[in-house]
Backbone as CSV, one residue per row, in Angstrom:
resi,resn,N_x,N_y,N_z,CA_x,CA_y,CA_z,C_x,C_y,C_z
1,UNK,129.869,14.949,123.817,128.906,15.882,123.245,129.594,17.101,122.640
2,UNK,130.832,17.805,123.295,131.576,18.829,122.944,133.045,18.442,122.263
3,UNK,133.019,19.252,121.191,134.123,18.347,121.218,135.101,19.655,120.293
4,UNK,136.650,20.045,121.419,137.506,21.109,120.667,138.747,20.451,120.087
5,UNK,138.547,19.952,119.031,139.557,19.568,118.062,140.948,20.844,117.529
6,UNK,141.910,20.727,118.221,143.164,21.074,117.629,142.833,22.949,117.501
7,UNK,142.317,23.381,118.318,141.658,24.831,118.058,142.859,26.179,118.153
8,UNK,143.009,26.683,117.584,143.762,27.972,117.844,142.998,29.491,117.645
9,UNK,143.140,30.196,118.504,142.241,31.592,118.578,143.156,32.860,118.931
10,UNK,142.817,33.566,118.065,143.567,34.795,118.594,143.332,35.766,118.313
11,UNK,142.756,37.037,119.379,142.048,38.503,118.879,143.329,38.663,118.101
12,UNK,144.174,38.975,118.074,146.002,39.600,117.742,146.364,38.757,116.991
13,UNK,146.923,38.850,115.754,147.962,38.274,115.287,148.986,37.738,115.842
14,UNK,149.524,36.875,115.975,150.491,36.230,116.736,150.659,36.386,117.665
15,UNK,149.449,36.223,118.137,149.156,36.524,120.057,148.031,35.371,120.652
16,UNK,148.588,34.098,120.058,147.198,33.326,120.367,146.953,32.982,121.584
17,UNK,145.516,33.189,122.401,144.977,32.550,123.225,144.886,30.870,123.500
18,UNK,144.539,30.425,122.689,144.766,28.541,122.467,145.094,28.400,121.141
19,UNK,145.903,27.339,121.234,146.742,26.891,119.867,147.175,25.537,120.099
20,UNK,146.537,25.198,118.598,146.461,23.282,119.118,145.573,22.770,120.153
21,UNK,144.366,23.621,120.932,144.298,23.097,122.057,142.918,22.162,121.441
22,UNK,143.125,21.345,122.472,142.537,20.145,122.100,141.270,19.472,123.873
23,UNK,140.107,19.298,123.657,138.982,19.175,125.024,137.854,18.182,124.723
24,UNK,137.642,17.821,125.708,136.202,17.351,125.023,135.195,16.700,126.251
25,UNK,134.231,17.438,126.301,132.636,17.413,127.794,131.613,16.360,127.185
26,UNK,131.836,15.500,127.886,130.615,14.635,127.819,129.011,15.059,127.839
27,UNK,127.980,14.713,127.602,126.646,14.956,127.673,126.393,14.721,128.876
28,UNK,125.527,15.629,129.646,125.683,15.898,131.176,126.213,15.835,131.977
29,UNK,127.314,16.052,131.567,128.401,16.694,132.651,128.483,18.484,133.019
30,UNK,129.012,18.248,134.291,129.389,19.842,134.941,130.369,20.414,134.908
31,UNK,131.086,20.887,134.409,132.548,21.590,134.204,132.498,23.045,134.816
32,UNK,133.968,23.193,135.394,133.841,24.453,135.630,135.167,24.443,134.993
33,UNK,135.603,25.640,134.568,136.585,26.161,133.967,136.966,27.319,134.748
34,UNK,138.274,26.954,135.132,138.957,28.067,136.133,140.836,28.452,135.728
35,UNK,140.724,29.517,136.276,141.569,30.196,135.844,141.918,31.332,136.351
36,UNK,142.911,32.574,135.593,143.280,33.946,136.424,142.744,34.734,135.319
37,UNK,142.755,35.387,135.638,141.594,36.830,134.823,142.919,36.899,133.333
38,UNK,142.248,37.045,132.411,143.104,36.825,131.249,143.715,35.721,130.417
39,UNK,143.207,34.665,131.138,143.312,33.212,130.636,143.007,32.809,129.152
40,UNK,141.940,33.203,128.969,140.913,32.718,127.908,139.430,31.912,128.320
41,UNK,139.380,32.104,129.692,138.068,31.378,130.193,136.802,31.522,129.380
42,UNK,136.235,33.162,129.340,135.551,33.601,128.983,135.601,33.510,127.263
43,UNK,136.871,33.430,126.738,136.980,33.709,124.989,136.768,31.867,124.854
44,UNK,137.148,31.021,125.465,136.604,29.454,125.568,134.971,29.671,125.854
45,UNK,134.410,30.234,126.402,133.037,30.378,126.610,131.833,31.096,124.889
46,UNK,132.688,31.559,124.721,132.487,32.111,123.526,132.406,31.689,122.694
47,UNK,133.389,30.554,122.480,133.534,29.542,121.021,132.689,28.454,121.347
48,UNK,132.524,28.365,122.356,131.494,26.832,122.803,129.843,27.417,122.400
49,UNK,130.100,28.918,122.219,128.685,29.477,122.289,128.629,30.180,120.469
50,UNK,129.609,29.591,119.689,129.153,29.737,118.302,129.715,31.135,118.036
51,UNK,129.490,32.317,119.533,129.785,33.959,118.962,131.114,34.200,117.946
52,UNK,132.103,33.289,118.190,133.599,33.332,117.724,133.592,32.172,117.148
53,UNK,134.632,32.528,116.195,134.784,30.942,115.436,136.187,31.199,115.606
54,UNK,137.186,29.775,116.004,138.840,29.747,115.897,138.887,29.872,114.520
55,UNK,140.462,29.748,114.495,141.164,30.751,113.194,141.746,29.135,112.430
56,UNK,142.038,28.392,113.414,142.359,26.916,113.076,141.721,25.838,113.753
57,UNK,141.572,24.384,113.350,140.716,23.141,114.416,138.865,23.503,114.115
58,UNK,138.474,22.924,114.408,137.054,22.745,114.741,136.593,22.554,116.028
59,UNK,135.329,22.684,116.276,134.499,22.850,117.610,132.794,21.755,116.863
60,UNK,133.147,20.376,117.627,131.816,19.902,117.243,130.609,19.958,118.544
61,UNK,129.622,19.952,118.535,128.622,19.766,119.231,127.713,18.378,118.861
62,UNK,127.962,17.167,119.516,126.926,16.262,119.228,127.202,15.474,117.837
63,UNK,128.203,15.871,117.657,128.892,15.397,115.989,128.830,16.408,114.998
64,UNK,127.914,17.544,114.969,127.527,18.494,114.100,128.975,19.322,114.363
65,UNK,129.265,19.931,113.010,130.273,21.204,113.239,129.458,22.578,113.851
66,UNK,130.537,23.226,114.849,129.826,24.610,115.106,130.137,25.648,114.414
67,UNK,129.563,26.297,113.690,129.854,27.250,112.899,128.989,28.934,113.561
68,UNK,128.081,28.659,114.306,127.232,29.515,114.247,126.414,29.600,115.963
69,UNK,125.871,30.117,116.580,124.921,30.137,118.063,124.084,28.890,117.685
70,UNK,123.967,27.575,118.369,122.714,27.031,117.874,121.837,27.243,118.842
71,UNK,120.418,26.956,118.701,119.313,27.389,119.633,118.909,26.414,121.075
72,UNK,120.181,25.524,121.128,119.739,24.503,122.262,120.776,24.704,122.899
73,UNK,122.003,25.818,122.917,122.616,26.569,123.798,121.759,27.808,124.483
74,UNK,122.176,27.352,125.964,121.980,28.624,126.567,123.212,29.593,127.302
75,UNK,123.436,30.804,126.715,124.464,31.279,127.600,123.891,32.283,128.452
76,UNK,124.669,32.449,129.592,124.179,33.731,130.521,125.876,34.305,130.922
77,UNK,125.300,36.160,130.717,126.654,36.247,130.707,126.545,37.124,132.035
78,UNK,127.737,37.842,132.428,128.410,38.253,133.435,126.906,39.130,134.078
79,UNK,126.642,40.192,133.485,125.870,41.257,133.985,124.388,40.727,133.539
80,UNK,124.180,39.671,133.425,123.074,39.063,133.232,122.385,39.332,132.093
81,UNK,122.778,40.319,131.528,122.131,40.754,129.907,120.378,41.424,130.247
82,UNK,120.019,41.565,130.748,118.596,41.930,131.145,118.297,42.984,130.855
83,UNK,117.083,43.512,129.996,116.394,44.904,129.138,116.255,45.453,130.518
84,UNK,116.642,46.211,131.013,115.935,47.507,131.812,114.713,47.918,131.638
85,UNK,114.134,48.055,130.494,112.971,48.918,130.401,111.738,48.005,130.564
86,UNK,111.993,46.385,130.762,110.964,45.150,130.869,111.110,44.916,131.598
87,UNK,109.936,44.185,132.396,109.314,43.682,133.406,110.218,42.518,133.771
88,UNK,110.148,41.882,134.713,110.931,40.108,134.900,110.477,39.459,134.034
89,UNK,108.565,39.469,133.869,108.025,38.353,133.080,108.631,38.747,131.884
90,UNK,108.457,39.771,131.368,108.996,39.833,129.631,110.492,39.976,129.179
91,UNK,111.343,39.907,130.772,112.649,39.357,130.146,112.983,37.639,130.135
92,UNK,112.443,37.557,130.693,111.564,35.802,130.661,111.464,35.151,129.563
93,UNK,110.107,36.067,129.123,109.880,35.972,127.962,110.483,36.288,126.849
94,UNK,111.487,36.352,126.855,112.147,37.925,125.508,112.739,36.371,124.600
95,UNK,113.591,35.172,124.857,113.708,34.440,123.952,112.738,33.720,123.258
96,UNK,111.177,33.530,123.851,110.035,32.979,123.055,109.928,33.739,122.194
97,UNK,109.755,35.197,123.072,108.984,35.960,121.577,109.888,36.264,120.635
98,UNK,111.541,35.895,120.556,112.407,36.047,119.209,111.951,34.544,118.582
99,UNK,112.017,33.442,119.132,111.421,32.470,118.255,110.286,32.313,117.796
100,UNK,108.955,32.669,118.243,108.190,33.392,117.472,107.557,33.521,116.603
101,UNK,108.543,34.665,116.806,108.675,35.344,115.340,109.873,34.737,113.986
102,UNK,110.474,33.949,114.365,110.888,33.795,113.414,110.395,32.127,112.971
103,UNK,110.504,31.438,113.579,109.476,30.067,113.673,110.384,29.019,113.416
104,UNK,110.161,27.847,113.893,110.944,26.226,114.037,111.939,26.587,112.541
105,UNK,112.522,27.451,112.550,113.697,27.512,111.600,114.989,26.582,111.409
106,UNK,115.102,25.942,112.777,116.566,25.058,113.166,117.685,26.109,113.166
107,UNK,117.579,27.487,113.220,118.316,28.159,113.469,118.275,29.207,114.802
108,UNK,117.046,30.076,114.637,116.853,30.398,115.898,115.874,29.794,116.864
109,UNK,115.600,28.831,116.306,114.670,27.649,117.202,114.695,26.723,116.691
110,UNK,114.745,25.388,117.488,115.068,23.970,116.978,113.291,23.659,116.077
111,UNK,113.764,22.817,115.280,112.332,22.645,114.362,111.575,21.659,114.583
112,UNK,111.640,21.366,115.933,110.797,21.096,116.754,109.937,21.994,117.287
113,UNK,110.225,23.112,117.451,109.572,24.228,118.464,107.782,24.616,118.095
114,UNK,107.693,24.798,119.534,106.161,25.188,119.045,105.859,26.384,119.422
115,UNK,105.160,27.072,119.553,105.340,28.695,119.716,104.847,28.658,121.412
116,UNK,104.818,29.258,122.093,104.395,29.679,123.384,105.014,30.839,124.024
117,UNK,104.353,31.424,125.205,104.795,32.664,125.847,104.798,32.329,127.319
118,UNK,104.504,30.923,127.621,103.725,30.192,129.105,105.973,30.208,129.510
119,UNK,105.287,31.020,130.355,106.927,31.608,132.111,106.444,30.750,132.632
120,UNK,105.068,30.908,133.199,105.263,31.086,135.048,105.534,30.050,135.636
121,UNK,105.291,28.176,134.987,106.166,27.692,135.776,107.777,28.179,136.028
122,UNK,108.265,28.215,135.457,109.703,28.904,135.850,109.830,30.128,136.559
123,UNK,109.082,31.163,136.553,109.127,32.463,137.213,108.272,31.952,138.996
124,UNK,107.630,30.587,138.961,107.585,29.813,140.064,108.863,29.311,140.792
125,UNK,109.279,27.874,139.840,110.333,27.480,140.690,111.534,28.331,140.976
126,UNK,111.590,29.319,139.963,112.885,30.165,140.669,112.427,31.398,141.278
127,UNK,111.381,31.198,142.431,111.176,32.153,143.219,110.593,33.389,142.271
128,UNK,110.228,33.856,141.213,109.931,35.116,140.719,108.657,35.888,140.304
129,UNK,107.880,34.917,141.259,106.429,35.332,140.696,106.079,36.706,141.655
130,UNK,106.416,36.924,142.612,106.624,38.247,143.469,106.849,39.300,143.133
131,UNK,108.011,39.111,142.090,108.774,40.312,141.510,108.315,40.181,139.762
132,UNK,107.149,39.425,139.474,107.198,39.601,137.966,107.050,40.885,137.250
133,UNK,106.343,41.951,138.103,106.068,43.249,137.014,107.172,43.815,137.585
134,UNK,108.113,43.368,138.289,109.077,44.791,138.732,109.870,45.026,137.369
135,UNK,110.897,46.290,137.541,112.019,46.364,136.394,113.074,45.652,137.226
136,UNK,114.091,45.474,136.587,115.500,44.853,136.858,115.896,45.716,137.838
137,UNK,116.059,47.185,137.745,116.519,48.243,138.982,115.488,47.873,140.192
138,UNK,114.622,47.226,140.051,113.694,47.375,141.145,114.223,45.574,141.987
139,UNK,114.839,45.002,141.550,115.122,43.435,142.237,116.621,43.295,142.922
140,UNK,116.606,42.482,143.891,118.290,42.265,144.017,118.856,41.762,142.837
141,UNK,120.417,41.767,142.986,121.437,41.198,142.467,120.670,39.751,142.322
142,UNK,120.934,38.757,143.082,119.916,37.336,143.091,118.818,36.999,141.915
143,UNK,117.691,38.159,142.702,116.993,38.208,141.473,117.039,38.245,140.130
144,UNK,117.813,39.352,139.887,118.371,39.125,138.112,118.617,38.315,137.934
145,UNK,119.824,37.564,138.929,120.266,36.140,138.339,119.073,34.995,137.809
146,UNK,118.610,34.970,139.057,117.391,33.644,138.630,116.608,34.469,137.099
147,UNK,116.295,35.747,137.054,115.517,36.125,136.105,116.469,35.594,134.848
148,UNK,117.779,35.636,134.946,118.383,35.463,133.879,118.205,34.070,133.480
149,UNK,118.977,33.040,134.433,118.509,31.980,134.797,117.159,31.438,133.667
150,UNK,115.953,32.181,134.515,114.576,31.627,133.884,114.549,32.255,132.371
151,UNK,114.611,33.011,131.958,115.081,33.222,130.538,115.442,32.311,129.652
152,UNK,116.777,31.745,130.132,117.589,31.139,129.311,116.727,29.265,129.583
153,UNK,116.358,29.093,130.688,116.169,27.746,130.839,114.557,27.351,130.421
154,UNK,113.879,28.665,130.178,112.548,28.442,129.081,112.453,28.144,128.271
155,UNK,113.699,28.475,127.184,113.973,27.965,125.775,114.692,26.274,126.369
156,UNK,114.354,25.833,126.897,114.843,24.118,127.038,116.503,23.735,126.570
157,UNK,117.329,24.550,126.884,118.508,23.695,126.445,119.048,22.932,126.788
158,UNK,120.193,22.326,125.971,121.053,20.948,126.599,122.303,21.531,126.941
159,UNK,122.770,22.196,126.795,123.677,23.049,127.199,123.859,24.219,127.895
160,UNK,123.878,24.712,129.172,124.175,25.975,129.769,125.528,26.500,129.458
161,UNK,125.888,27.503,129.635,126.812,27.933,129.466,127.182,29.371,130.257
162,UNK,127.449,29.370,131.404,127.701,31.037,132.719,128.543,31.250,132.721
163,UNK,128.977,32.574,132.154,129.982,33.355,133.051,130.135,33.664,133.951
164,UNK,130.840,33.659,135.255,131.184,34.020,136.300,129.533,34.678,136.645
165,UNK,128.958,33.676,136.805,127.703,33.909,137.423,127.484,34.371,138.669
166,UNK,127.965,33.938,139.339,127.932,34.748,141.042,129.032,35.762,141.274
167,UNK,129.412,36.287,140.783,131.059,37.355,140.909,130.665,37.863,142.075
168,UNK,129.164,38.411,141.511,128.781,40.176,142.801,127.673,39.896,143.512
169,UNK,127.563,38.788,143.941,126.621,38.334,145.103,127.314,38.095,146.192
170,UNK,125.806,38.338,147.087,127.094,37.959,148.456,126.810,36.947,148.899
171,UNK,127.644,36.427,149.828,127.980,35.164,150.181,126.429,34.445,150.340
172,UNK,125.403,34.702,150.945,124.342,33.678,151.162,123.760,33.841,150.031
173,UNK,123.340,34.980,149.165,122.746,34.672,147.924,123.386,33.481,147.294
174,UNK,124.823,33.758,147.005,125.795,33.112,146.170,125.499,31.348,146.469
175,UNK,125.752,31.268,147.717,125.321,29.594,148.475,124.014,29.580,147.473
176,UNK,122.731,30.080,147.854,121.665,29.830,147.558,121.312,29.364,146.131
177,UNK,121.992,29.847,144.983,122.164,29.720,143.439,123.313,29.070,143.192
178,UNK,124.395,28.721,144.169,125.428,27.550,143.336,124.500,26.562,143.609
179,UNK,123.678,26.273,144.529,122.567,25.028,145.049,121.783,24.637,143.996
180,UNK,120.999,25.905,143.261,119.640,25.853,142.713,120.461,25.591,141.219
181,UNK,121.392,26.312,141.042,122.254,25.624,139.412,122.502,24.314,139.342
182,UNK,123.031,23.691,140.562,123.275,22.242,140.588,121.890,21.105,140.556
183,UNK,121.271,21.663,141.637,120.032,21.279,141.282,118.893,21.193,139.806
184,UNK,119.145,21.983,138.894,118.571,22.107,137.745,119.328,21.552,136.622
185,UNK,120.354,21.239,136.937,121.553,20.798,136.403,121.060,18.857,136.621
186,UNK,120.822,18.564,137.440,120.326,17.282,137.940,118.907,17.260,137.218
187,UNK,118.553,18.189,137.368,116.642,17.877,136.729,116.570,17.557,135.561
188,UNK,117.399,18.383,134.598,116.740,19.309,133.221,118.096,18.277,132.477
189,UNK,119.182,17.138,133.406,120.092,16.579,132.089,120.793,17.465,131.795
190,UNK,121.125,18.507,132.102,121.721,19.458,131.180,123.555,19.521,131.206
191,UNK,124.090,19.761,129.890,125.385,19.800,130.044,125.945,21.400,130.466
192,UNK,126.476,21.487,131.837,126.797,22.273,132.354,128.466,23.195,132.218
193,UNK,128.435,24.163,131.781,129.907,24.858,131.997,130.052,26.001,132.518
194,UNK,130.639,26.332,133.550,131.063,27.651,134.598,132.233,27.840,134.195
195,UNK,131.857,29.174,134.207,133.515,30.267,134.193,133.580,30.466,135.668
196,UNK,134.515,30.619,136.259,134.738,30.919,137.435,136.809,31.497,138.117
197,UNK,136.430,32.674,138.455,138.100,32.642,138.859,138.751,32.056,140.063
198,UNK,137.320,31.525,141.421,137.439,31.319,142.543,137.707,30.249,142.731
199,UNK,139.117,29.617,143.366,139.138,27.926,143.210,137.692,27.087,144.160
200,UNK,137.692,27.964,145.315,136.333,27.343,146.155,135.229,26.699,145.354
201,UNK,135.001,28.238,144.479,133.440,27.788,144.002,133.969,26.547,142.825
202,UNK,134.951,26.492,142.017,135.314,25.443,141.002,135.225,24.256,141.747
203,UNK,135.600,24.204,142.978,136.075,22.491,143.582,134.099,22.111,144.317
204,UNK,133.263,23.382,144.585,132.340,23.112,144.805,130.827,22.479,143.186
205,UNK,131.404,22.961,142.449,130.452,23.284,141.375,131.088,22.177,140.589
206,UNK,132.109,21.944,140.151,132.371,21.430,139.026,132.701,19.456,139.009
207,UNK,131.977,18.721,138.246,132.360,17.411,138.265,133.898,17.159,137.953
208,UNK,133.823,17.818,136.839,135.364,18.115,136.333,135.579,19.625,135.823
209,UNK,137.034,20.130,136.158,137.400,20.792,135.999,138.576,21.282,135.316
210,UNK,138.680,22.376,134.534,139.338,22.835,133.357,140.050,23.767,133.588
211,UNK,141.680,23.381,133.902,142.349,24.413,134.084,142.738,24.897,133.008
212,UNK,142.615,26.723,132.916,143.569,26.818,132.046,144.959,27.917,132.724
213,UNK,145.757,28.799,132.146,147.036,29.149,132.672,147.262,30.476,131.084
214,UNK,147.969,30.685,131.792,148.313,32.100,130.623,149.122,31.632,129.188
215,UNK,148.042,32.701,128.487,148.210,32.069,127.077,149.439,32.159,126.642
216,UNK,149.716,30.726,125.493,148.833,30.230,124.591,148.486,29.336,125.515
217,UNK,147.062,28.523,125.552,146.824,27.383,126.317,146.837,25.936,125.135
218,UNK,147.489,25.542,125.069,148.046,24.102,124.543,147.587,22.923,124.623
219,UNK,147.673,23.002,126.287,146.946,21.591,126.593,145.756,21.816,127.893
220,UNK,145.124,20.702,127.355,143.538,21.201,128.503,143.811,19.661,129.795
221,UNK,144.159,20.973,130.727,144.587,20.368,132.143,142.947,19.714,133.038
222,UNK,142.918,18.563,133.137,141.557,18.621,133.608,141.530,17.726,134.994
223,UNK,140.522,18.200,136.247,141.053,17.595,137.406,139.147,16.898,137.496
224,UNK,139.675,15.667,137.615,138.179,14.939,138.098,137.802,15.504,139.897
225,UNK,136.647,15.619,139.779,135.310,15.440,141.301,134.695,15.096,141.599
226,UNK,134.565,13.836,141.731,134.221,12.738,141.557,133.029,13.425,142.863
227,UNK,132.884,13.983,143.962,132.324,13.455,145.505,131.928,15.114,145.857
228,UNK,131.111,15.940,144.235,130.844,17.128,144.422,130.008,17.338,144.699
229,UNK,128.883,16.440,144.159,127.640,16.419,144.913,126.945,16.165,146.100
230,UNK,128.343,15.736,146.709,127.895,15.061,148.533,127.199,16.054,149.349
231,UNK,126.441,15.408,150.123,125.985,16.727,151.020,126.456,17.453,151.891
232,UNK,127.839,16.608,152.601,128.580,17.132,152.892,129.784,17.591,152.634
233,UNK,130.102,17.591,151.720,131.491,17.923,150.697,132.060,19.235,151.281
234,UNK,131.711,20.140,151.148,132.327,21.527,151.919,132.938,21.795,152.396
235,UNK,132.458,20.804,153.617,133.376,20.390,154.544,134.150,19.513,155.091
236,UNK,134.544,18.412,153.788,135.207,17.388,153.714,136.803,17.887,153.401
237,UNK,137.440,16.676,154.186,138.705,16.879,153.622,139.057,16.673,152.099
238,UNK,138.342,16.044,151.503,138.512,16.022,150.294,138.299,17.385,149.111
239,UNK,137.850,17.916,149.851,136.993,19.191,149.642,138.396,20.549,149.479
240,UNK,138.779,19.828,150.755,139.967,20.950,151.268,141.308,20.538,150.157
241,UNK,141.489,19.190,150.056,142.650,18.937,149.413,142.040,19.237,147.765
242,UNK,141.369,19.005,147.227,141.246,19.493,146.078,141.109,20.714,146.019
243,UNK,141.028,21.948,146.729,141.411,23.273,146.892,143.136,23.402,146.685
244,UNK,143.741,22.511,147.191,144.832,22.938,147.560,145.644,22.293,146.449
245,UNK,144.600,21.507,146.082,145.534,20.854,144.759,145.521,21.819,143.518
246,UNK,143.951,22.450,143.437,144.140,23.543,142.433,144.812,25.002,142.559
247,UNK,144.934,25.083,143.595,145.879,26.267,143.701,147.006,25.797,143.161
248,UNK,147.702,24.597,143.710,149.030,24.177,143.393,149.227,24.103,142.253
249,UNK,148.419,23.670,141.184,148.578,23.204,139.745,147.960,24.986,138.865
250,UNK,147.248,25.792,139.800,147.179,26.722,138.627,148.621,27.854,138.930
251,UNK,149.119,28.049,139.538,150.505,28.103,140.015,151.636,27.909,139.349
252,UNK,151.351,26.228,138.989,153.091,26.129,138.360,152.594,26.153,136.995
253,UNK,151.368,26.744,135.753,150.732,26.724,134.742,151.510,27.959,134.385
């Protein structure tokens, strides 16, 4: 479904982040992409999300070239992006009412789209009908998330796309939403990609996983997980040795 043909990127002149690098994510699959702070995790998150275009190579989606955001990506980024001055429901709502207004364009809405403002199943299943008139200052950390979450997964995409989604949660929130991502991830088909710096949460979250190592990144190191979805995985030895395998391999990168 994704596909990074021969890509090179670089804020700097002769300072490239990936060069030549070459990937490619199947249609519903889960990836996590891990790494050390400065990698290019996040600037790979970026180009998958249209904001950046490489300087060399192509980036296809589905066979189409990416040139641009298409509207059946969803990204959610670090600080969740959420208006302060709106309610949960109308940050919910805030991608209907940009499509809208602009209408089944195939640009900011697939031309399929039909107009609607209907949340509340979603402000249901992700817990938020409690907190719908609050502001964002008024909810936990958690909360935003799912609010962000329900936002992005109203507009129906085939693609997610998180940044280091759980950074600043704490540990039982954090459990509670790597669960409910995987889970929606199973419902909705969706092709899944995590940024993440934590090897734990990568060996927990990810089917396959995407190392990368300090730039330039060249070649896309990728470790299968086959046994992520088990119910007991956590606490499997398998669990443990693929921890220890990714430490080892982001190490000698």
């Amino acid at each position: 479904m994704i596909e990074v043909e021969g890509i090179t990127f670089a804020y700097t002149p002769g300072k490239p982040i990936f060069e030549d690098f070459t990937w490619t994510a199947g249609r519903n699959e889960a990836w996590v992409i891990l790494g050390p702070s400065g990698c290019g995790k996040s600037t790979l998150l970026s180009l998958l999300a249209g904001l950046v275009r490489p300087q060399r190579g192509v980036i296809r989606v589905d066979g189409q070239l990416l040139t641009r955001p298409r509207p059946q990506t969803g990204l959610i980024i670090q600080d969740y992006g959420l208006l302060p001055w709106a309610t949960v429901r109308e940050n919910v709502r805030l991608g209907l009412r940009i499509r809208n207004f602009y209408g089944a364009d195939g640009i900011h809405a697939p031309r399929d789209y039909q107009p609607t403002l209907e949340v509340e199943p979603w402000l249901e299943r992700l817990g938020l009908l409690s907190v719908a008139e609050h502001f964002p200052g008024q909810i936990s950390g958690g909360q935003r998330q799912r609010t962000a979450i329900a936002r992005t997964l109203v507009l129906n995409p085939d693609i997610l796309l998180m940044d280091e989604p759980f950074a600043s949660l704490d540990a039982p929130t954090r459990d509670s939403l790597q669960r409910l991502v995987l889970d929606l991830w199973v419902e909705r088909g969706l092709t899944l990609i995590i940024v993440t710096h934590v090897i734990e949460e990568a060996a927990l979250l990810g089917q396959k996983i995407l190392l990368l190592g300090h730039p330039p990144n060249q070649t896309a190191h990728v470790i299968e997980n086959p046994d992520f979805l088990h119910p007991e995985y956590r606490d499997s030895p398998a669990y443990r040795d693929l921890c220890r395998e990714l430490r080892s391999r982001l190490e000698a990168l």
